[in-house]
N, C-alpha and C positions, 0 to 999 in steps of 0.2 A: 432837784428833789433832795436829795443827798447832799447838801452842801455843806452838811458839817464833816461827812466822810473826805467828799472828794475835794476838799480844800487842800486837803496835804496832799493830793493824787495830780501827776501832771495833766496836763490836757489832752486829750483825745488826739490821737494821731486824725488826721482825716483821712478817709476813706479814698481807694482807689485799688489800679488792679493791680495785680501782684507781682510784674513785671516779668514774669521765668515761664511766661505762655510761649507755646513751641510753633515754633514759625513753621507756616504750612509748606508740604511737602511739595520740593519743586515737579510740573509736570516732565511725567517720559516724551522727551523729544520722538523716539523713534519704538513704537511696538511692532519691529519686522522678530518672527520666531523664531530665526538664523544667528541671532546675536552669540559670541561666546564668551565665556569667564573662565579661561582654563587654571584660575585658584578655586574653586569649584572643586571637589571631589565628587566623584561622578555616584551616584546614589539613588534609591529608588524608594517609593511611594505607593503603596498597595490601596485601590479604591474598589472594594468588594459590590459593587454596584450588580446588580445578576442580569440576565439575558431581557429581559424587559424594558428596563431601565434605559433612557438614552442620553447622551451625554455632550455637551459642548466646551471647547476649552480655548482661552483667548486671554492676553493681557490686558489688564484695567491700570495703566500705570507702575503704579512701583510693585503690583500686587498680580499674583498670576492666577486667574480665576477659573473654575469648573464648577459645571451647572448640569445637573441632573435636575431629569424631567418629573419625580417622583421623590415625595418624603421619604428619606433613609435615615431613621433615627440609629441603627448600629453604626452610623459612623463617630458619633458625640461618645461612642463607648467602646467600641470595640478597637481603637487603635487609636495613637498619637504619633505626634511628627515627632524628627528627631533629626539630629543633621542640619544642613541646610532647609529641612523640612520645617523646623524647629518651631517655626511662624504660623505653625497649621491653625485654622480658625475652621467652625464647620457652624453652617445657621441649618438648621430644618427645619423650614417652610411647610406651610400647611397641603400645598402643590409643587413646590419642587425643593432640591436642598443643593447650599452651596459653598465651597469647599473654597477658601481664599489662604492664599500665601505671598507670602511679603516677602518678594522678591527683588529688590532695589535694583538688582546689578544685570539683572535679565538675562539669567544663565541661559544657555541653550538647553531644549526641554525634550524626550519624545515621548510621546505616548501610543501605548500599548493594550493588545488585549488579547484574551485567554480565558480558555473556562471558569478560572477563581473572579474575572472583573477586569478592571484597567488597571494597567502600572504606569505611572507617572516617574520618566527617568530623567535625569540632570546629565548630559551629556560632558564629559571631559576633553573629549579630542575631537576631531574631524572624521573619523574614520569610523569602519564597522557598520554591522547592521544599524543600530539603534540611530547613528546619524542619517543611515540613508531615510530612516525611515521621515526622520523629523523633516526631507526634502521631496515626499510626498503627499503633493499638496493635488487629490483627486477631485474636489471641489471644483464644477462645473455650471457655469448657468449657460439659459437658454432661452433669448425672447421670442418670446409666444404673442397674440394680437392682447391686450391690457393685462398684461403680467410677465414676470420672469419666474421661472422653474429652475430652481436649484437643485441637482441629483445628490441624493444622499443614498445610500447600501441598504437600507432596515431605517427609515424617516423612525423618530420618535415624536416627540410633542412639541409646542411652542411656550416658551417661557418669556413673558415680559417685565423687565426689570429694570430699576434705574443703574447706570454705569457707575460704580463704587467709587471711581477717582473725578469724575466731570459732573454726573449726574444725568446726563441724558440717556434717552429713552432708548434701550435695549430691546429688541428681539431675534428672539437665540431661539434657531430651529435645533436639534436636537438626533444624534444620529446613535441607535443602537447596537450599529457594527462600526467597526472603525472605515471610515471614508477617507479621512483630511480633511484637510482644514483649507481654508482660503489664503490665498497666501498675497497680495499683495491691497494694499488698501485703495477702493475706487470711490471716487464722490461724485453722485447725481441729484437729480433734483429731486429736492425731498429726502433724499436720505443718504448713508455711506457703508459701503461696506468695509468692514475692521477685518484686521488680518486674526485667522485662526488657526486652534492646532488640528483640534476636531469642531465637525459641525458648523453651524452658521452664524454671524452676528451682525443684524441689521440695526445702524445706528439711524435713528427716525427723530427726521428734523421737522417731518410734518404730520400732522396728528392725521392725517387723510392716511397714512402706511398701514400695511395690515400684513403678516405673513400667517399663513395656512398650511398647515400639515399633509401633504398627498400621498397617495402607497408611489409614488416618484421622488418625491423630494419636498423641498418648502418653494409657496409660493407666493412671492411678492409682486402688490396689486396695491394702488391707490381707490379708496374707496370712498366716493364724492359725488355731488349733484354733477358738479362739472371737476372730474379727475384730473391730477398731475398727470403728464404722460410717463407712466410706467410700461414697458415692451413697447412692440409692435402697436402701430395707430390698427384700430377695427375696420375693417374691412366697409364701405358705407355701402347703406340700401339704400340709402337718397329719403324720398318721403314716403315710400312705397315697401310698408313691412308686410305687404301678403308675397313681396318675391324671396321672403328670407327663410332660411332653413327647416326654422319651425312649420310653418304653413305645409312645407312639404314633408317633411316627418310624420306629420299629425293627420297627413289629410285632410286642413280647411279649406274651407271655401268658402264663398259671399251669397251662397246660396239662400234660401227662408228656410227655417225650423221646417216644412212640411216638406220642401225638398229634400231638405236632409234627412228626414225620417224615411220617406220612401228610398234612398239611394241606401241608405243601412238597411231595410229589408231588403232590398236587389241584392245587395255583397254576401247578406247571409244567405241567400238562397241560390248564390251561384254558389257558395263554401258548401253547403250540402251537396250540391251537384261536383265536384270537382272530381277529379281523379288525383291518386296518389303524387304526380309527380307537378298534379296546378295547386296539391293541399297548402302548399307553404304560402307560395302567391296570394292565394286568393283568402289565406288566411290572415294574411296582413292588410289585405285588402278591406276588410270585415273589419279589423278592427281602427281601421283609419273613420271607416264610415261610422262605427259605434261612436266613436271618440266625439269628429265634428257634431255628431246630434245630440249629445251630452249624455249618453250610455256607457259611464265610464266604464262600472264593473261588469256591464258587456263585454267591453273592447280585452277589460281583463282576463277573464273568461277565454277569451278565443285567444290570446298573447298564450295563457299557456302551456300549449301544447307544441309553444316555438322554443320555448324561453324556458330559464333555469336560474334564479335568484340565488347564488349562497352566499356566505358573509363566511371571511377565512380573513383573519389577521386584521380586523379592520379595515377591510375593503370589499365592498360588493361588487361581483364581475357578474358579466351579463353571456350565455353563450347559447348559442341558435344555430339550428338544425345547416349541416352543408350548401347547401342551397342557399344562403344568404353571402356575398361577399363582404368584407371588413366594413364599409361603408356603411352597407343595409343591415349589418348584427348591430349598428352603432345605432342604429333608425329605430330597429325593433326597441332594442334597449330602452332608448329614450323614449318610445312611445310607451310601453308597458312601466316605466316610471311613474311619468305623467299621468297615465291610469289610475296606477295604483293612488296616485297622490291625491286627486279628487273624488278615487271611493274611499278616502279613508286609510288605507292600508301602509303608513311611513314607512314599515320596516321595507316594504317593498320599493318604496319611493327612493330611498337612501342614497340611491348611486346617486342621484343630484345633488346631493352635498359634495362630492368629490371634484372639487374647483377646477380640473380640464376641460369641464362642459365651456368655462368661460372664454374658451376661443373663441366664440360666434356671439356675438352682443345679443344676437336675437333669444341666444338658450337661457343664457344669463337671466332672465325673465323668470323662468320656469324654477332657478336655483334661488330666487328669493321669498318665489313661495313657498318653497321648501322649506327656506328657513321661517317662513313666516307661522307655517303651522307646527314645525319641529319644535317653536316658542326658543330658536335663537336671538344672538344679543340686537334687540330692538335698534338702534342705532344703526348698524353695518345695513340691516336688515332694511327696515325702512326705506335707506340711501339706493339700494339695487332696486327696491320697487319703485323707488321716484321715479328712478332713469330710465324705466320701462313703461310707466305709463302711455305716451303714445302709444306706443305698440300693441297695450294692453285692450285700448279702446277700437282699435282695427280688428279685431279677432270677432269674429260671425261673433251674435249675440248668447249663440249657445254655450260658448266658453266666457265672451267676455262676461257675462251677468252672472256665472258661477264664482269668477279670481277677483274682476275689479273691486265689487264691494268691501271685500274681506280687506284689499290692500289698500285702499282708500284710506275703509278705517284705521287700518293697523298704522298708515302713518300719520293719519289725525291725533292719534292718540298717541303715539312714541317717538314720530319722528322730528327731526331738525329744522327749523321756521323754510329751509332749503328745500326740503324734502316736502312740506307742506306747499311750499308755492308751486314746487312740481307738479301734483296732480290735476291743475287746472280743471277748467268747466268737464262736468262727468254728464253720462246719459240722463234722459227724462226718465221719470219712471220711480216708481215707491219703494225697488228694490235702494234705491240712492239717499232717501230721502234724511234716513239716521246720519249717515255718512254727512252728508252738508248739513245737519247742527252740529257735527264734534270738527267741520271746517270751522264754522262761524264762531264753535269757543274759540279756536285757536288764533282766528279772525279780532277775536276779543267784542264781541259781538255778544255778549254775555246773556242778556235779556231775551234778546231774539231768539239765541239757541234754546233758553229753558221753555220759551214758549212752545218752541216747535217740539222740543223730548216732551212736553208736556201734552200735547195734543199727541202725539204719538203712543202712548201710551193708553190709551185710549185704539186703535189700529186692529187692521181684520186682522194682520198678520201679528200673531201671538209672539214669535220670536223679536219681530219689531219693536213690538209694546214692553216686550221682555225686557230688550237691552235698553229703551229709554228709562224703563223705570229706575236702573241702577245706573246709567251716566248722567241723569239729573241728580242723585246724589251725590257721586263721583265730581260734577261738577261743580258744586255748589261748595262743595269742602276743597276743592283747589282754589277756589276762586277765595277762601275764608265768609263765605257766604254765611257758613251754617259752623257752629261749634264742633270739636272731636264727639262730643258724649250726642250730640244729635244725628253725625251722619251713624255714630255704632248703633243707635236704637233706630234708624231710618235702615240701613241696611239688615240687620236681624228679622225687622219687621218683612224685607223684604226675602229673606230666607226662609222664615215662620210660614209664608204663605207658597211655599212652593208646594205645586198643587193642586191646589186651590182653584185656580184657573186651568192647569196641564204643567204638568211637570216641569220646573225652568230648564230652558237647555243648558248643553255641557259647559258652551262659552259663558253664557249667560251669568250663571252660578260660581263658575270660577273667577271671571271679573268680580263679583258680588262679594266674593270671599277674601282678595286681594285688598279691596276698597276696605272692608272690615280688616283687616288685619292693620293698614295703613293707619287708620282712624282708631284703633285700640291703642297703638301705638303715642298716638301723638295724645290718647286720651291717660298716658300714663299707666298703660296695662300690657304693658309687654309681654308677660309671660302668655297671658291669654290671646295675644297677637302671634307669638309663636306655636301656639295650637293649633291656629287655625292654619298657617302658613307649611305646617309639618303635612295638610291633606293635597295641596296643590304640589302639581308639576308643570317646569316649561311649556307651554301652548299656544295658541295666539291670542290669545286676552295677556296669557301672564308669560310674558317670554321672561328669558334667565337673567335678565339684566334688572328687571323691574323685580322681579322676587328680591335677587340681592341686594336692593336699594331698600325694599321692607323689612329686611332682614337686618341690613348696617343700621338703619333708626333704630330698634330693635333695641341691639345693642349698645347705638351710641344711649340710648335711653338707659340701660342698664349698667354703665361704668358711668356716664357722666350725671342723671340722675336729671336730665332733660333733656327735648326733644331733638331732633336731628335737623335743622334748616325748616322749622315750620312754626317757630313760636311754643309759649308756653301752654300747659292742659289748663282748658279752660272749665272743670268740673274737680268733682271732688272723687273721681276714681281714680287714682292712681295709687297701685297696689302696695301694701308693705310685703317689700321682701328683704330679707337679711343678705349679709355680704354674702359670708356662703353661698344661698341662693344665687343671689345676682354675678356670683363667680363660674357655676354649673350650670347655668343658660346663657352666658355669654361662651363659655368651651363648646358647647354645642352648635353656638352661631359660627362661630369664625372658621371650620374649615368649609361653610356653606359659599363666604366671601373671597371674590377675586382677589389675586394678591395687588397689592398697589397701596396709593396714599392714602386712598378713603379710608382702607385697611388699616394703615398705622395707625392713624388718629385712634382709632378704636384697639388695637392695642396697648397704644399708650397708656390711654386711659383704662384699660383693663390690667395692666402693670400696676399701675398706681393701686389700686384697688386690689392684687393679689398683695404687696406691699402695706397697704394696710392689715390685712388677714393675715400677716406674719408670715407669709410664704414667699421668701424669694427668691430662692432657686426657680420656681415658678416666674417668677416675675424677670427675673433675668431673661428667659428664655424670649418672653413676651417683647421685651426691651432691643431685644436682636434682631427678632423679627421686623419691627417698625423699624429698628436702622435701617434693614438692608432695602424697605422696600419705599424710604424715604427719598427726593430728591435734591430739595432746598436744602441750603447748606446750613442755615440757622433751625429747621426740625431737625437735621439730621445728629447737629452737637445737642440739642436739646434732650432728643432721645439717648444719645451715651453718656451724657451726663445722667441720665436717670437709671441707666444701665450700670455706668459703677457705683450710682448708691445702693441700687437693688445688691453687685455683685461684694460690696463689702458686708453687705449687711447678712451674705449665702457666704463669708469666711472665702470669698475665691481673687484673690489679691493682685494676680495675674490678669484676670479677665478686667477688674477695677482698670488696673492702670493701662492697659492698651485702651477700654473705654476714654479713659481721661482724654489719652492722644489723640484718639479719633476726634473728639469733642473741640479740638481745636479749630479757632477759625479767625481769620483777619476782622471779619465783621462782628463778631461776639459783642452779644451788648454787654454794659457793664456787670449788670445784676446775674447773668451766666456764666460770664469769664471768672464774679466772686464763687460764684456754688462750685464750679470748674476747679479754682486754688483750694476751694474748702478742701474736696472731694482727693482731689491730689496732695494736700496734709495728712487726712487720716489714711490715706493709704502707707504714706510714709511715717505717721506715727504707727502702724500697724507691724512695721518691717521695721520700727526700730531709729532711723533716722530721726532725732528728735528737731537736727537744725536746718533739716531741710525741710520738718512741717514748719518750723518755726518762719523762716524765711517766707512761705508760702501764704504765710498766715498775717506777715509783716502789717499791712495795712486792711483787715477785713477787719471793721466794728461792730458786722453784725452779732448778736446775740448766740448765734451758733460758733462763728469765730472765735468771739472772746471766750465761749465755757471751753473751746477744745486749745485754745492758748492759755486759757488756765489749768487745765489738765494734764498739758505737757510742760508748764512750769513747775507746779505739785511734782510729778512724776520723777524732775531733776532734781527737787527740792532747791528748786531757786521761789522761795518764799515773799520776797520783794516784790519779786518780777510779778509773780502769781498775783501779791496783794493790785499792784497794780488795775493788771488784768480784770480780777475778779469785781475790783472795788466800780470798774465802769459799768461791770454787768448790772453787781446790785444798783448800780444808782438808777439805773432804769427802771428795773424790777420790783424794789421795796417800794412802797405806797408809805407817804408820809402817817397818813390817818386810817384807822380801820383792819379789822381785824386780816391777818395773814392768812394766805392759800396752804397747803403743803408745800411746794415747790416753790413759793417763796421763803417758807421757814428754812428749809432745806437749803437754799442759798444763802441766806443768812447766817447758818451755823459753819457752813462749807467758809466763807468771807471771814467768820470770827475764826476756824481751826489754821486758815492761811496767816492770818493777823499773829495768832499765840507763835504758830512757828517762825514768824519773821521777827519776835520779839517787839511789836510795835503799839506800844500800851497806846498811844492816844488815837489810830485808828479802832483799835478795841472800844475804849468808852465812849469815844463818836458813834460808834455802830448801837452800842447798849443803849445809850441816849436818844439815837432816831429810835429806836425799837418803842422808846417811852412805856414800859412795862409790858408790852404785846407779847404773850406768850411764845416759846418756840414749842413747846411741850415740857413735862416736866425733865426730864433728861437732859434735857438740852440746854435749859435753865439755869441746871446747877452744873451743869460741865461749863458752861460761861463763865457763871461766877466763879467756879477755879481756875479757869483763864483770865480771869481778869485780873486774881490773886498770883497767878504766875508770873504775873509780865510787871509786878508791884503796884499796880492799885486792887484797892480794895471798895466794894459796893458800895453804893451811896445808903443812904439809910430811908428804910422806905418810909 
């Protein structure tokens, strides 16, 4: 383009990397907690965490990491490292916050605590309390029949995160009083445990791992159609589940409906007759009998005047009148659960969440319906009720026709192709009927199934009709059958008319509302999808896992400005909203979402977009977040590469350049590794170092390259070097024919002020020449011409 300029300009260096990327940090051979550095000065570290709060602490390689179970944003303000502290980094997560130190030499450490919080000590010698302490390691497990129980003093939460130096999959149970830590590293299948200082770190090599918070400890359990063996093998019933615990808990039998209702009047009518010392007896008795006949809140009713529910600390304890030994308060317990859980009453159901029921395979049944109506995470959830199906269908039909259906559906609809082939051939009967069309969607049986929601819907039973009417929409919009803007006016209509026929029921309507929120969404209506999604809570249509998947679209809708793994809107609704907007309903979405990758992505992109809105402080923050909950090695430079433009651009220079570090990686593609040298130039033109931007900048041709190596030439007043430089950019940038942008005039004048100060008249009137009379502005024009008169030529004549 330029050829009359850049005839006198050498040639273009060709492009490559910059050579001065930091070789990645070698791994720690060994993270035992014992290690000592006695050049170390022995020092301490105040982590004001309060009695709530739980905490785990473990080395991640060259970095010594602590993990609170709860965002603490006073730590980002209320204190900095110093010392060997020096390295302090703090992220605050939307669910937990985490405190990294860069720690290479792997001082010996101990940790403490005290009404103020924890103190985190650097140990100098062998001796003294503070060493003994760092050699109590009170971390104990305990296999139990499909799990191991960890004791922890005060359990606090489970935090799942990638490993900062490997990347695999972390879960860190979390302990509120100080315990110890685990102290010697073991590897099983499927997963390892990592030595700790406090608390627990299960390193999960299979996606089947799962740890659970207990008022005991955390509890690690493979969770699958067909499980890893994790504890103790289960105890077998062989094929015969009327001889397992349940049956006898519950009081079933294989009796008829009309038996069983009469043996429930006998029970109450010897409970009336009893005497003081047969009341307890026979009032278990009564409510065994309610139960088998399907009289839950019968059975409840008479439970209690045995039994006493409270909830203290997050734990529901169950406790019954003298007359019961340990065994039969555990009976009662579980019966008045189970009660409560089919009249409706969760708070009461609750102690079945408490994962010790899962010593007996047979209760474990009973615990997935819990979560199945508490609208826990659909997946886990599902898995427990596959493995229970046999079982589920041996149960007299007075229980089985109240649970199977619900969990049929519930893994029709959520669960894993695994979980779906478990439930196998179900009863005859119309209570089933809905159930085997959301089999046959999944079946892929596509046609068959709408025919059958379709005749359905049409059904005596109103609640039947109910749910077909919205899972033939639901279906039809998964399947791409039906447009977004058809299933949101199909669903509405199907809202509009509630009523109409009888009230839609609870499930009904909340599935209906879900679907509408899903389909608002992809119809490019997000805001109006998070309306509707702000009325619903976990349940079993919307467990927590499927809200938070309508919730991440949502948002990926609103930073990326299209839809989340569903294709583009195929109508013309998709709302104008301004950045602003789109910045204060994606803040509102993300402490809704699980911490993890899905998360980041949706960070990220909410970075970029605070970044454009001129906020980076904001956007750093955002940029952290996705680091730390990243695990590939190429998102994870990705993101700190975008974390020190955010943090140059927040004037935070220090944050910049550990970003930069981080960002380093053996596989970096090339077009990263160049943003990576940019990014690590203007840091170091920022701090002054001009010949180490310059070095960094050596071979980057891109257009951001060459203005920030012509700015730090100007800067030296190396005006050659500059013309250089600058003369490659314009050759790209000037347009031979046609009128100039601003920011092409702009460089233009910037190329001719570099030229007058390099004294270089014939790049001067090659530049005046290509310009061929195209204005710069009037200023600008006649400062030329006295540049042009400076350097001894004088204007041509027009």
């Amino acid at each position: 383009m330029l050829a009359q300029i850049s005839a006198s300009l050498p040639a273009a260096r060709a492009q490559g990397v910059d050579g001065l990327q930091r070789a990645p940090v070698s791994a720690v051979q060994q993270d035992e907690l014992t290690q000592q550095d006695a050049a170390v000065p022995q020092t301490a570290l105040s982590l004001p965490f309060d009695s709530q709060t739980g905490v785990a602490a473990f080395w991640s390689g060259p970095d010594f990491i602590i993990v609170a179970d709860k965002p603490v944003p006073a730590l980002t303000r209320a204190f900095g490292g110093h010392g060997v502290f020096s390295s302090l980094d703090v992220t605050v997560l939307d669910h937990a916050t985490l405190v990294r130190l860069h720690l290479p030499r792997h001082p010996t450490l101990s940790l403490g605590h005290d009404k103020d919080g924890w103190l985190l000590t650097v140990v100098s010698g062998g001796t003294g309390s503070a060493s003994r302490s760092v050699q109590q390691n009170q971390l104990t497990q305990r296999s139990e029949p499909g799990f191991v129980l960890f004791s922890l003093r005060q359990p606090g939460h489970v935090v799942s995160l990638p490993d900062p130096a490997s990347g695999a999959r972390l879960l860190i149970a979390t302990s509120r009083l100080p315990t110890g830590g685990w102290a010697p590293v073991q590897h099983n299948v499927g997963y390892s445990l990592r030595a700790t200082l406090e608390g627990l770190v299960v390193e999960a090599d299979s996606d089947q791992m799962h740890l659970q918070a207990s008022t005991e400890g955390a509890i690690l359990r493979a969770v699958a159609v067909h499980p890893l063996p994790v504890g103790l093998p289960f105890a077998s019933t062989g094929s015969d589940w009327t001889q397992g615990k349940d049956w006898l808990w519950l009081g079933l039998s294989k009796d008829t409906a009309e038996s069983l209702k009469k043996q429930c009047d006998a029970a109450f009518a010897a409970l009336a007759k009893a005497g003081p010392r047969q009341k307890d007896a026979a009032s278990l008795k009564a409510a065994q009998a309610a139960f088998a006949s399907g009289a839950f809140q019968q059975a409840v009713s008479v439970l209690g005047s045995l039994i006493s529910v409270s909830t203290h600390s997050e734990q529901n304890q169950a406790t019954t009148s003298a007359f019961f030994a340990v065994s039969q308060r555990q009976q009662v317990a579980f019966l008045y659960a189970a009660s409560s859980l089919l009249a409706g009453d969760m708070k009461s159901a609750s102690i079945l969440n408490e994962p010790d029921w899962g010593r007996d395979p047979e209760l474990r049944l009973w615990q997935g319906v819990y979560g199945l109506y508490a609208g826990q995470n659909s997946q886990i959830t599902a898995t427990v009720l596959a493995s229970a199906m046999v079982q589920a269908k041996q149960y007299p039909a007075s229980i089985r026709d109240r649970i199977l259906p619900p969990m049929a559906a519930f893994i029709a609809r959520y669960g894993s192709l695994d979980a779906v082939r478990a439930v196998g051939d179900l009863p005859d009967g119309s209570d089933y009927d809905l159930v085997r069309a959301l089999l046959q969607v999944r079946d892929g049986k596509l046609e068959t199934a709408r025919i059958a929601l379709e005749n359905m819907t049409a059904a005596d039973n109103l609640q039947t009709a109910a749910y077909a009417r919205t899972d033939i929409v639901r279906v039809m919009r998964d399947a791409d059958l039906i447009a977004p803007d058809m299933a949101v006016a199909a669903y509405r209509k199907l809202l509009k008319n509630d009523g109409a026929t009888g009230p839609l029921p609870a499930g009904v309507k909340a599935l209906t509302l879900l679907g509408l929120a899903q389909a608002l969404t992809q119809n490019g209506e997000p805001r109006a999808a998070l309306a509707i999604l702000a009325s619903l809570q976990p349940g079993p249509e919307t467990p927590e896992d499927s809200l938070a998947d309508v919730y991440r679209a949502a948002a990926y809708r609103l930073v990326f400005g299209a839809p989340h793994n569903n294709g583009p809107a195929q109508s013309g609704g998709e709302e104008e909203l301004s950045v602003p907007q789109r910045l204060a309903l994606v803040a509102q979405i993300l402490p809704r979402l699980p911490d993890g990758a899905e998360k980041a992505k949706v960070l990220v992109g909410y970075g970029r977009l605070l970044l454009t809105a001129e906020q980076p402080d904001a956007a750093v923050t955002a940029f952290k977040q996705a680091d730390i909950m990243l695990a590939a090695p190429l998102a994870r430079a990705e993101a700190s590469e975008l974390l020190a433009q955010a943090a140059m651009k927040a004037h935070h220079l220090s944050v910049a350049q550990h970003a930069i570090d981080q960002a380093a990686s053996p596989l970096m593609p090339d077009d990263l590794a160049a943003r990576r040298a940019y990014d690590a130039a203007r840091v170091a033109q920022a701090q002054g170092d001009t010949d180490k931007a310059l070095a960094l900048l050596a071979h980057d041709e891109s257009d951001a390259g060459l203005d920030l190596r012509g700015q730090l030439y100007e800067a030296d007043h190396k005006w050659a070097d500059a013309v250089l430089v600058v003369g490659r950019l314009a050759s790209r940038a000037l347009p031979e024919q046609g009128a100039l942008t601003e920011s092409q005039r702009a460089l233009a004048f910037r190329l001719a002020g570099d030229v007058t100060a390099a004294h270089d008249a014939g790049t001067l009137q090659r530049l005046k020449a290509w310009l061929g009379g195209r204005t710069l502005g009037r200023e600008r024009d006649e400062l030329i011409t006295i540049q042009l008169q400076q350097v001894g030529h004088k204007p041509a004549s027009p």
